[in-house]
N, C-alpha and C positions, 0 to 999 in steps of 0.2 A: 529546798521546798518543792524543786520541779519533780522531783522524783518520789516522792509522797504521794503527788496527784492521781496516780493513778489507784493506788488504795484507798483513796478519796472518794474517787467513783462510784470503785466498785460498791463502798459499804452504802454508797448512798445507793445504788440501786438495787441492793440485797435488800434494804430497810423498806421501797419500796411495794415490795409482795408480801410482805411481813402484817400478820395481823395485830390489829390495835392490843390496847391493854384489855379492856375488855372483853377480847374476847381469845386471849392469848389461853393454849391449853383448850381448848375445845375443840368441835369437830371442823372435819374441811371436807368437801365434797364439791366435784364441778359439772355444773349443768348446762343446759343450753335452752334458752326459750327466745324465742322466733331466732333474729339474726344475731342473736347477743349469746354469745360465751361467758359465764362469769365463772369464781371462784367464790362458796360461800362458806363463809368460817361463821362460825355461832357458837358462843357458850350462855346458859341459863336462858336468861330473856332479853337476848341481844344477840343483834345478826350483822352481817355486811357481806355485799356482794362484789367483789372487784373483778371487771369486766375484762376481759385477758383479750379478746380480740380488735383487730385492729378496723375501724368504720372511716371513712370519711362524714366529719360533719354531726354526729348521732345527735338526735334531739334529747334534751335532758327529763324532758315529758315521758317520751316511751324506755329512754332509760330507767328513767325511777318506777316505772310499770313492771319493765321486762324484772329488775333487777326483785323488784317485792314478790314477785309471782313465782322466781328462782329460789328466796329466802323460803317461802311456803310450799315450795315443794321438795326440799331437801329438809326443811326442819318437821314439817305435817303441825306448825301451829299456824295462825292467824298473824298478819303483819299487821301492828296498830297503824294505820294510815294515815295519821296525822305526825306520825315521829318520822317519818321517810324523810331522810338529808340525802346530801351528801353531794355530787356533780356526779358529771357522766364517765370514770373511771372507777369512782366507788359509793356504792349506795348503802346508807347504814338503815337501822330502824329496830323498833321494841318489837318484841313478841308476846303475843296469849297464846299460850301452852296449856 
């Protein structure tokens, strides 16, 4: 068993950069708006922003800001602002396109 752990790891933290189902096969493009780095994967009318840089503390307000203003400027559609989830590592949300 001890010796498995390590391939354990790894695939959990491969799965961790890994985009959802939703929007698996679609674009990826990385941006940066103010202090925040994200990574935005989008396919159709669904987006998510996973935030690669490392903060002390980030507030989850200006993350879900930074992170919707990163989806709208790597996709050029409108982020519905009422579907913005997510915490401050990954910010999902709909699009008008």
């Amino acid at each position: 068993m001890a010796r498995f752990l390590p391939y354990l790891n790894l695939l959990i933290l491969v799965a961790c950069g890994a985009p959802s189902m939703g929007v698996i096969g679609g674009q990826s493009e990385r941006v940066t708006v103010g202090d925040y780095v994200f990574e935005v994967n989008f396919k159709g009318s669904r987006a998510e922003a996973y935030r690669t840089n490392t903060l002390w503390a980030p507030k989850a307000r200006q993350v879900f800001a930074a992170g919707a203003t990163a989806m709208e400027q790597v996709t050029g559609c409108h982020v519905v602002r009422s579907s913005v989830r997510g915490d401050v590592a990954l910010v999902q949300a709909d699009l008008l396109c």
